[in-house]
PyMOL CGO cylinders between C-alpha atoms (Angstrom):
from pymol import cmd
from pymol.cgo import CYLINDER

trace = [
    CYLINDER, 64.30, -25.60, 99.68, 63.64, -22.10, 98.60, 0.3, 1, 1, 1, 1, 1, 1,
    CYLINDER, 63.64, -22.10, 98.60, 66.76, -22.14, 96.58, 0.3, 1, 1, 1, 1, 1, 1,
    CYLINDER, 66.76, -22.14, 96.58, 65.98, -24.95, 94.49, 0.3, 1, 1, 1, 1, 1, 1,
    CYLINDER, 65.98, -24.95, 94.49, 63.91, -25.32, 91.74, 0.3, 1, 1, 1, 1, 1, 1,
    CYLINDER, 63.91, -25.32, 91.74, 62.17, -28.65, 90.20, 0.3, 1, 1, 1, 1, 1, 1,
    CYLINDER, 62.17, -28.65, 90.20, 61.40, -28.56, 86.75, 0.3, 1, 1, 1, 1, 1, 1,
    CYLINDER, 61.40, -28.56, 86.75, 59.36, -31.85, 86.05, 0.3, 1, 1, 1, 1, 1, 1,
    CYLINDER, 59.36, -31.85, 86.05, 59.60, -33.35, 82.21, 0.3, 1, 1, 1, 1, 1, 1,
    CYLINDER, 59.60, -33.35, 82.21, 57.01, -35.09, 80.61, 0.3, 1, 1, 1, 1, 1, 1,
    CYLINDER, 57.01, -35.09, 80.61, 57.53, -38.66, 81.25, 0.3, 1, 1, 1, 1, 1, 1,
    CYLINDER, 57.53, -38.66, 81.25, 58.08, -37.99, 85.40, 0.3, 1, 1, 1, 1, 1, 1,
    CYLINDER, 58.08, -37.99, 85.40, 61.92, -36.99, 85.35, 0.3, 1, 1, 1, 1, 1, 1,
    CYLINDER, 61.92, -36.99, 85.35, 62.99, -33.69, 86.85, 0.3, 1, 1, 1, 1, 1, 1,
    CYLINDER, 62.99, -33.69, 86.85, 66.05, -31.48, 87.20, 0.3, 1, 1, 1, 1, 1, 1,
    CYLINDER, 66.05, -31.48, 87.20, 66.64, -30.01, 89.76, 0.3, 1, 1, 1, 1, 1, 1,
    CYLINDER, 66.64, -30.01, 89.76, 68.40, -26.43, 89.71, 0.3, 1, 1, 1, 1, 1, 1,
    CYLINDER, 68.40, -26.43, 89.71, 70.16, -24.76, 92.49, 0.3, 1, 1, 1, 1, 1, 1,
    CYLINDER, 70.16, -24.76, 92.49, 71.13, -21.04, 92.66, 0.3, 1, 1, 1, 1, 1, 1,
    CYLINDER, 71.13, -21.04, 92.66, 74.42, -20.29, 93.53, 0.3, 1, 1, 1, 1, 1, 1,
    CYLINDER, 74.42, -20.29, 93.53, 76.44, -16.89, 93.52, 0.3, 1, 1, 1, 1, 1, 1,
    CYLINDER, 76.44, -16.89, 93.52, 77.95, -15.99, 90.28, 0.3, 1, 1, 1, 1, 1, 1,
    CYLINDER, 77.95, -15.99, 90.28, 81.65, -14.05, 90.15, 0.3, 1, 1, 1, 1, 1, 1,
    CYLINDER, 81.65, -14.05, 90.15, 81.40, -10.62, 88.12, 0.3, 1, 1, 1, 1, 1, 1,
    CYLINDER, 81.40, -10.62, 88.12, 84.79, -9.83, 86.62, 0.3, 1, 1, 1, 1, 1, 1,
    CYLINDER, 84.79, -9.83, 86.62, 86.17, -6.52, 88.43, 0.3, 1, 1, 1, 1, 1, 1,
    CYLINDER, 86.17, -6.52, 88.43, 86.05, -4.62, 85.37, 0.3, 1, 1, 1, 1, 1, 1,
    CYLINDER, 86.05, -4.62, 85.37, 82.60, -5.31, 85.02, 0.3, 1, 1, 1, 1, 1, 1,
    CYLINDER, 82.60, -5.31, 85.02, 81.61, -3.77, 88.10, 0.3, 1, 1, 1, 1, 1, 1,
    CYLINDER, 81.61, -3.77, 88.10, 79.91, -0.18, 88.53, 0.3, 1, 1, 1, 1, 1, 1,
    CYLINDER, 79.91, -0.18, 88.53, 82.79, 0.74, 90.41, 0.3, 1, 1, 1, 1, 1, 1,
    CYLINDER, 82.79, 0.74, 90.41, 85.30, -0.41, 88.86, 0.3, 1, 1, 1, 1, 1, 1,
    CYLINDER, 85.30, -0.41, 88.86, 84.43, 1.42, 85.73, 0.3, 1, 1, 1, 1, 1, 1,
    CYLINDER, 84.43, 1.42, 85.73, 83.35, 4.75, 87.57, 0.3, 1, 1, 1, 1, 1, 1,
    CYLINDER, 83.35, 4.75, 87.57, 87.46, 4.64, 89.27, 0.3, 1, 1, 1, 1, 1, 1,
    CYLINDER, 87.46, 4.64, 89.27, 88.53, 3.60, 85.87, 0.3, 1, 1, 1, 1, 1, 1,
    CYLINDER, 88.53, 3.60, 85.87, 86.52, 6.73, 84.40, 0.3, 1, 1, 1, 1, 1, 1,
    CYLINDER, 86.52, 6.73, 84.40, 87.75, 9.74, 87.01, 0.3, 1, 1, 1, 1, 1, 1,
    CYLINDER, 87.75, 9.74, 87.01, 91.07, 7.94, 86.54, 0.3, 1, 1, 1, 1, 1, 1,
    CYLINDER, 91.07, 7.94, 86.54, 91.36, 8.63, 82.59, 0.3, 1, 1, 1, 1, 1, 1,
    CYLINDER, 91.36, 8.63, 82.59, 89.34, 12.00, 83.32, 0.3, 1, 1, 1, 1, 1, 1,
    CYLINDER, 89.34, 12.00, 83.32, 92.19, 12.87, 86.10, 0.3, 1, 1, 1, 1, 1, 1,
    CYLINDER, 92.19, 12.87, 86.10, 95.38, 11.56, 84.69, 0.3, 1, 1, 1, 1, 1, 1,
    CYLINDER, 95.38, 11.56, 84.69, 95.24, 11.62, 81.08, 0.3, 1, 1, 1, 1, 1, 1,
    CYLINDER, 95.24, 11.62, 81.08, 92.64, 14.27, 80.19, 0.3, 1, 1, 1, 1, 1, 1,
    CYLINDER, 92.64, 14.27, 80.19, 93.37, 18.08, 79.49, 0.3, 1, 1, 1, 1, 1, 1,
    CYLINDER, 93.37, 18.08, 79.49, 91.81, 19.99, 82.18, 0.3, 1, 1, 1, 1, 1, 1,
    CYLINDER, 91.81, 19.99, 82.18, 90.09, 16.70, 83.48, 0.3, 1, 1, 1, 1, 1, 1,
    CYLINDER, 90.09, 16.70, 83.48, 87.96, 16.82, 80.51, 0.3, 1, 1, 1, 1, 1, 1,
    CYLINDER, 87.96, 16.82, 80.51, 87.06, 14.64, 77.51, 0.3, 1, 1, 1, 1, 1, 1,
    CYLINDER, 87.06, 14.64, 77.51, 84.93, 13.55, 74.72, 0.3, 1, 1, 1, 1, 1, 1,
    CYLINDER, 84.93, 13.55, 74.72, 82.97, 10.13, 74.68, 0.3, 1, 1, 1, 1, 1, 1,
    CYLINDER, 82.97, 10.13, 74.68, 84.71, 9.09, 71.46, 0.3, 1, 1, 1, 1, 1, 1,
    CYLINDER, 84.71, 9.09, 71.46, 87.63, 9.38, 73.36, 0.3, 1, 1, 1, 1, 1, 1,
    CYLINDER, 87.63, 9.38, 73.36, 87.19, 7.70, 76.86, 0.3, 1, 1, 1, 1, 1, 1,
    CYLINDER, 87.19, 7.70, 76.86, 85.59, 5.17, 74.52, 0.3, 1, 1, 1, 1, 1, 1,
    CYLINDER, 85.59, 5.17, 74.52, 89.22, 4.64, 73.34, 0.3, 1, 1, 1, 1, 1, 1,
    CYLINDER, 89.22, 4.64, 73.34, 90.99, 4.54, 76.98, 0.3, 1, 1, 1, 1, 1, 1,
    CYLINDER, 90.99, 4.54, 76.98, 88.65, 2.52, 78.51, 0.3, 1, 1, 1, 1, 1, 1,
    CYLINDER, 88.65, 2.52, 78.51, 89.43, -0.58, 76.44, 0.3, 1, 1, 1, 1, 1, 1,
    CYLINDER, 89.43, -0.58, 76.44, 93.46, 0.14, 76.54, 0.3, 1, 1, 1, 1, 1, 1,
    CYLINDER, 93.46, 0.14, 76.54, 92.45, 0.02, 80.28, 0.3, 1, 1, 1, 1, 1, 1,
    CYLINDER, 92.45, 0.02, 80.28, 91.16, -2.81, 80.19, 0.3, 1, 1, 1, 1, 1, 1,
    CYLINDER, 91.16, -2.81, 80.19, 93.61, -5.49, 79.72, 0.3, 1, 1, 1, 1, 1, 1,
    CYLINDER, 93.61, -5.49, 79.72, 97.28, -6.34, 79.83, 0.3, 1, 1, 1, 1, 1, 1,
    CYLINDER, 97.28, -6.34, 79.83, 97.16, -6.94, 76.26, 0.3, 1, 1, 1, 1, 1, 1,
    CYLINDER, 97.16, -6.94, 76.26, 95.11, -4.43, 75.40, 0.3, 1, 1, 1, 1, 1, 1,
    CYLINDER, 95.11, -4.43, 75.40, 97.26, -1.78, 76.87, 0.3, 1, 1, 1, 1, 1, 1,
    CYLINDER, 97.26, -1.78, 76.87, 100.30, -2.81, 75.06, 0.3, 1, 1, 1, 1, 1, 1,
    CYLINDER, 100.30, -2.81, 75.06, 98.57, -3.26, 71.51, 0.3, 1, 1, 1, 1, 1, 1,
    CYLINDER, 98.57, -3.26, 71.51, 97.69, 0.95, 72.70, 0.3, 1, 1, 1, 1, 1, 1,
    CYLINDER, 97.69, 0.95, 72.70, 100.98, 1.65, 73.15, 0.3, 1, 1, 1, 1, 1, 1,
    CYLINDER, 100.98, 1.65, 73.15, 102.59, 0.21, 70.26, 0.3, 1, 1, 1, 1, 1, 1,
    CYLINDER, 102.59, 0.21, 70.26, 100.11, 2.11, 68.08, 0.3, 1, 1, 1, 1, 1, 1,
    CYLINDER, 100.11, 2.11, 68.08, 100.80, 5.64, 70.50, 0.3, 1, 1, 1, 1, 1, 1,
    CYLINDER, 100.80, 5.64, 70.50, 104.84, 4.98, 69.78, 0.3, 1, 1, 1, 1, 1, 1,
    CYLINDER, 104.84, 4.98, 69.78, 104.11, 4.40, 65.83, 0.3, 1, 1, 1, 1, 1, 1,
    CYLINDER, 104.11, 4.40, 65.83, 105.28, 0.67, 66.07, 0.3, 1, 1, 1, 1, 1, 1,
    CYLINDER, 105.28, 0.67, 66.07, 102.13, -0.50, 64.56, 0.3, 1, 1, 1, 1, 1, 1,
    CYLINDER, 102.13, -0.50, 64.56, 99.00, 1.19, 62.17, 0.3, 1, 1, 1, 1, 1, 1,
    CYLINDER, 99.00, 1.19, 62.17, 96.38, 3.31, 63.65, 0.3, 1, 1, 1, 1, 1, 1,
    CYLINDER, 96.38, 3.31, 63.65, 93.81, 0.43, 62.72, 0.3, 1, 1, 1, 1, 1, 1,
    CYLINDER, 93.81, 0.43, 62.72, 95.71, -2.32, 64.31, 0.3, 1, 1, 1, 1, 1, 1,
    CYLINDER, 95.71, -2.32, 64.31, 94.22, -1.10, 67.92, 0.3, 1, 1, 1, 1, 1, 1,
    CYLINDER, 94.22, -1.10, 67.92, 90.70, -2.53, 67.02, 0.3, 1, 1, 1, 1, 1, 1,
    CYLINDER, 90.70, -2.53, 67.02, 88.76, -0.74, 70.10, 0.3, 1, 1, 1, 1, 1, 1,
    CYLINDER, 88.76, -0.74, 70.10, 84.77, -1.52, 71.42, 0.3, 1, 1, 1, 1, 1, 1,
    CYLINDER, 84.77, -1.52, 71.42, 82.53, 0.56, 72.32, 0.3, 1, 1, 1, 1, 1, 1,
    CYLINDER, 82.53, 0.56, 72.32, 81.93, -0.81, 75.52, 0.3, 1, 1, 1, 1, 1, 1,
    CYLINDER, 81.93, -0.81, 75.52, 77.65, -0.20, 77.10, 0.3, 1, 1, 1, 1, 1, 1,
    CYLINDER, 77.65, -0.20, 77.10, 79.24, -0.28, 80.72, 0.3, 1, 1, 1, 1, 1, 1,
    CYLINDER, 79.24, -0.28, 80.72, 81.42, 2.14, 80.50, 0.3, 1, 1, 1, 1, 1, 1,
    CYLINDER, 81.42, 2.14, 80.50, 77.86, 4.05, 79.64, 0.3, 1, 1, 1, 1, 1, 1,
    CYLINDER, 77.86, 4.05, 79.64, 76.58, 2.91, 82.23, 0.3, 1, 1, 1, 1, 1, 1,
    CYLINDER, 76.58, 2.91, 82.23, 78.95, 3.99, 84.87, 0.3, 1, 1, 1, 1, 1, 1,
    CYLINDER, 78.95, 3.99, 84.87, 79.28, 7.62, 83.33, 0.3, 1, 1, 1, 1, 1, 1,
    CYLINDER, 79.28, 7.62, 83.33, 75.39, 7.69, 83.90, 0.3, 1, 1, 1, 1, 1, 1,
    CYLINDER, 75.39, 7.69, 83.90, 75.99, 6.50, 87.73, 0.3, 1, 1, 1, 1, 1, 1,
    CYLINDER, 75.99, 6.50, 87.73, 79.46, 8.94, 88.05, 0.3, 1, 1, 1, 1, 1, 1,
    CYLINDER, 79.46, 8.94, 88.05, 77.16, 11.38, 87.00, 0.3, 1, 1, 1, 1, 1, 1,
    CYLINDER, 77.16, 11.38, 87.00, 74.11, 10.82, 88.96, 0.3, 1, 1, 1, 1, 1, 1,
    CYLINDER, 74.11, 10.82, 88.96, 77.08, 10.73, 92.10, 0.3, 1, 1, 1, 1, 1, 1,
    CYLINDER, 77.08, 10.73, 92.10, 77.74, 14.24, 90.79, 0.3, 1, 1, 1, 1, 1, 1,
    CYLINDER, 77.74, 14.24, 90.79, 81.69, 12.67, 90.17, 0.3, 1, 1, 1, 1, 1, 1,
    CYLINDER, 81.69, 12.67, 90.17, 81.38, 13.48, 86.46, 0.3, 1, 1, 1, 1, 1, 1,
    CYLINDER, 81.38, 13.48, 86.46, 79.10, 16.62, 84.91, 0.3, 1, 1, 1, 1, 1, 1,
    CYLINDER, 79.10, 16.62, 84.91, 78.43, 17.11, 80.86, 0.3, 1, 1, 1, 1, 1, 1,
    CYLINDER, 78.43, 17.11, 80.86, 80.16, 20.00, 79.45, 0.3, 1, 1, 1, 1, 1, 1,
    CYLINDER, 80.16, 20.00, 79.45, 78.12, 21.50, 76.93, 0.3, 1, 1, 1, 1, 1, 1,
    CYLINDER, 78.12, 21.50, 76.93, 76.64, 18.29, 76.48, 0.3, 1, 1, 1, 1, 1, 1,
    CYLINDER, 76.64, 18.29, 76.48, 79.21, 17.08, 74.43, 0.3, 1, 1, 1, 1, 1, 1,
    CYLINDER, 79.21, 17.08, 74.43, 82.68, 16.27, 77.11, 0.3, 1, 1, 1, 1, 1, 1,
    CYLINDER, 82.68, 16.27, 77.11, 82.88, 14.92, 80.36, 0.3, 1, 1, 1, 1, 1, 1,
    CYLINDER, 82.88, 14.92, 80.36, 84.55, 16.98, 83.13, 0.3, 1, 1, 1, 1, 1, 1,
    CYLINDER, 84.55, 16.98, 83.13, 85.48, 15.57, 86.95, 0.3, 1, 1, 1, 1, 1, 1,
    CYLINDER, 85.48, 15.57, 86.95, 84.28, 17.51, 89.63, 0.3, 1, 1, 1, 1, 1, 1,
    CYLINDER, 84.28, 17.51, 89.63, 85.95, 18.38, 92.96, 0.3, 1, 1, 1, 1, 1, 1,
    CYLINDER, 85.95, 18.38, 92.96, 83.54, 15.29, 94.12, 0.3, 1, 1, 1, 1, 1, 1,
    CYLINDER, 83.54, 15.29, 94.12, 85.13, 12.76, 91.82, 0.3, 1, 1, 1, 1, 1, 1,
    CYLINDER, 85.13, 12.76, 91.82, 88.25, 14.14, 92.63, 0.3, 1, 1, 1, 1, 1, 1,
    CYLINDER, 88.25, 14.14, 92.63, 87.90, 13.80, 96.80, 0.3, 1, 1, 1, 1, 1, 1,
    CYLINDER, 87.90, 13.80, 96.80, 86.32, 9.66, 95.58, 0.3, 1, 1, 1, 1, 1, 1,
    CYLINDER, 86.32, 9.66, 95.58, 89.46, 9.15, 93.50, 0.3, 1, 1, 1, 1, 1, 1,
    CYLINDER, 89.46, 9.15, 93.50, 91.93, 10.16, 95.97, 0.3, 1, 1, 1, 1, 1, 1,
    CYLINDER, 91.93, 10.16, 95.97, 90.18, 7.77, 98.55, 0.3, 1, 1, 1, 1, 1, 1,
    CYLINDER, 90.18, 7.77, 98.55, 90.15, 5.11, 95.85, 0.3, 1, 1, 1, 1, 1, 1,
    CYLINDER, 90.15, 5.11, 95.85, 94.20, 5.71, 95.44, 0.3, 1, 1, 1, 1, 1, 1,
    CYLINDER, 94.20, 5.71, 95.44, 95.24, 6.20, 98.98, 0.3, 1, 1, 1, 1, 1, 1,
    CYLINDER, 95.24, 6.20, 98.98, 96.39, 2.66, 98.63, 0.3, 1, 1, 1, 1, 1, 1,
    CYLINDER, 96.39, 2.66, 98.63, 98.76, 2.25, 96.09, 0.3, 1, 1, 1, 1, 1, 1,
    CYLINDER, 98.76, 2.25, 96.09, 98.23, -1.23, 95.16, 0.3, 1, 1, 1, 1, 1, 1,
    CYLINDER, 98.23, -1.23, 95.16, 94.60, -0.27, 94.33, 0.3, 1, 1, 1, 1, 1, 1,
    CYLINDER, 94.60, -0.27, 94.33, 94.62, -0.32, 90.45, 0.3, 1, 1, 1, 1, 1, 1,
    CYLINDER, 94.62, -0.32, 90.45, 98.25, 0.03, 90.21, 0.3, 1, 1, 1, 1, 1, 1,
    CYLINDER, 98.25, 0.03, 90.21, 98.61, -1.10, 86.45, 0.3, 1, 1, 1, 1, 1, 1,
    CYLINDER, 98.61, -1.10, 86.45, 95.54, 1.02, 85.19, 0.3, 1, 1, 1, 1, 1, 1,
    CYLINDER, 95.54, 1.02, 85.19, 97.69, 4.22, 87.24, 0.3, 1, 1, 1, 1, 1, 1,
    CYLINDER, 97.69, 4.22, 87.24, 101.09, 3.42, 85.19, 0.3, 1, 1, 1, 1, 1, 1,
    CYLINDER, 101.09, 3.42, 85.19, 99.85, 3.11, 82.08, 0.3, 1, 1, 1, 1, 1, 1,
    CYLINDER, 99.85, 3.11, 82.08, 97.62, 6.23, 81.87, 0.3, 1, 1, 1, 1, 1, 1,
    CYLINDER, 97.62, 6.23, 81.87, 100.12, 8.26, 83.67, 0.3, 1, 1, 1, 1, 1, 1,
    CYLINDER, 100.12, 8.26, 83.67, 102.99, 6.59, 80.93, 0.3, 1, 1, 1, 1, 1, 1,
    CYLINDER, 102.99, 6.59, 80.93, 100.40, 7.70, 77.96, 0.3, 1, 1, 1, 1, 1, 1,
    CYLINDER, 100.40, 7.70, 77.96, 99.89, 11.06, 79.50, 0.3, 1, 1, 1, 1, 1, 1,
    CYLINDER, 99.89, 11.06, 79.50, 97.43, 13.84, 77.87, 0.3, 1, 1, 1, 1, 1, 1,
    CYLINDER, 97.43, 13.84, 77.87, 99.04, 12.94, 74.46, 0.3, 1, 1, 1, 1, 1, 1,
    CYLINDER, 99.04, 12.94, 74.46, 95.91, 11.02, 73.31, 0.3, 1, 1, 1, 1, 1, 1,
    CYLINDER, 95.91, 11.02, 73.31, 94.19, 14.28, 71.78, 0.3, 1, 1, 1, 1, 1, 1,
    CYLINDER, 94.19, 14.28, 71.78, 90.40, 14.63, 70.69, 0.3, 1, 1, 1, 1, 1, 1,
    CYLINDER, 90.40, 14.63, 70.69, 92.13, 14.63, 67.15, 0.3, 1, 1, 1, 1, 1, 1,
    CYLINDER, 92.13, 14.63, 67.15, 93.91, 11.34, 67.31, 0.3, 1, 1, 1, 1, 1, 1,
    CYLINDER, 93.91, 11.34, 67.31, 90.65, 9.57, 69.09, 0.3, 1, 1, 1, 1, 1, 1,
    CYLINDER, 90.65, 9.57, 69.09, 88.81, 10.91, 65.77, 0.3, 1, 1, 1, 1, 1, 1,
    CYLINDER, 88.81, 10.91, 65.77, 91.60, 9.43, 63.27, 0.3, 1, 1, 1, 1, 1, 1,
    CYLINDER, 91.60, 9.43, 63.27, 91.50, 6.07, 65.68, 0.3, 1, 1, 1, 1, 1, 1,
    CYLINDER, 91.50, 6.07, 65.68, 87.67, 5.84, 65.12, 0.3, 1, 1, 1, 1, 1, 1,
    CYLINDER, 87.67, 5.84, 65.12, 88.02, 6.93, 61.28, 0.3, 1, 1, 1, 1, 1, 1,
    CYLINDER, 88.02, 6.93, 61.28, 90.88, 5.09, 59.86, 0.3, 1, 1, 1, 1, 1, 1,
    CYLINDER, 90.88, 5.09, 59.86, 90.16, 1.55, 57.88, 0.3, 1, 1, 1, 1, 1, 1,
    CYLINDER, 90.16, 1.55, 57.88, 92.66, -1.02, 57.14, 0.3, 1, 1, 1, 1, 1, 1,
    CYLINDER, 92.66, -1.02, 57.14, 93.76, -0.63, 53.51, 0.3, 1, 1, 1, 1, 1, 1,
]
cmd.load_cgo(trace, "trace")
């Protein structure tokens, strides 16, 4: 079979290994992230625009039940800036360098991310159905545009005293 493979051991045995299809997590998917990008760009950015740093930030809130609420109880002073202990995550890199190869997302001054009238049109035929990331819609339209380039730099400075 073409999707098997024999690997024979020493003393005659072999295993034998068969590929099957392997499940990528939604979040993990190009796609996925680029939505999840024009969605924080659209919905909770000032003029659609924002730094790395900060998209850093509201990507992983996005990402998770649980890491949306430990976001929000920092955002409503319930808990220390350092308690919401955020990764710099290499797909959402990724999928800014796709957005922006789609011409979805363009560098301003080389230093913030903008949507473009493209990325807009993609996002509102991502949203036409409203079940289609309906938790990742809520919470950035319950945060808003308060999550300032100011706060993202305190988030990434502070340490735990």
């Amino acid at each position: 079979m073409a999707d098997e493979t024999a690997l024979i051991l020493e003393k005659g045995r072999s295993f034998r290994f068969t590929r099957r299809p392997m499940a990528i997590a939604a979040e993990l998917r190009p796609d996925w992230k680029m939505a999840a990008l024009l969605l924080i760009l659209n919905l909770s950015s000032r003029g659609g625009k924002s730094s790395l740093r900060r998209l850093h930030i509201l990507n992983w809130a996005l990402r998770s039940p649980k890491n949306r609420a430990e976001f929000e109880q920092v955002r409503e002073h319930l808990q220390p800036l350092f308690s919401f202990q955020f990764r710099f995550e290499p797909a959402l890199g990724r999928a800014i360098d796709m957005a922006a190869a789609e011409k979805y997302v363009e560098w301003v001054n080389g230093k913030s991310l903008q949507i473009t009238a493209k990325g807009k049109r993609w996002l509102g035929e991502i949203t036409k159905d409203e079940s289609v990331m309906y938790q990742e819609r809520e919470f950035l339209k319950r945060i808003g545009k308060d999550v300032t380039e100011a706060i993202a730099m305190e988030m990434i400075n502070v340490k735990p005293i």
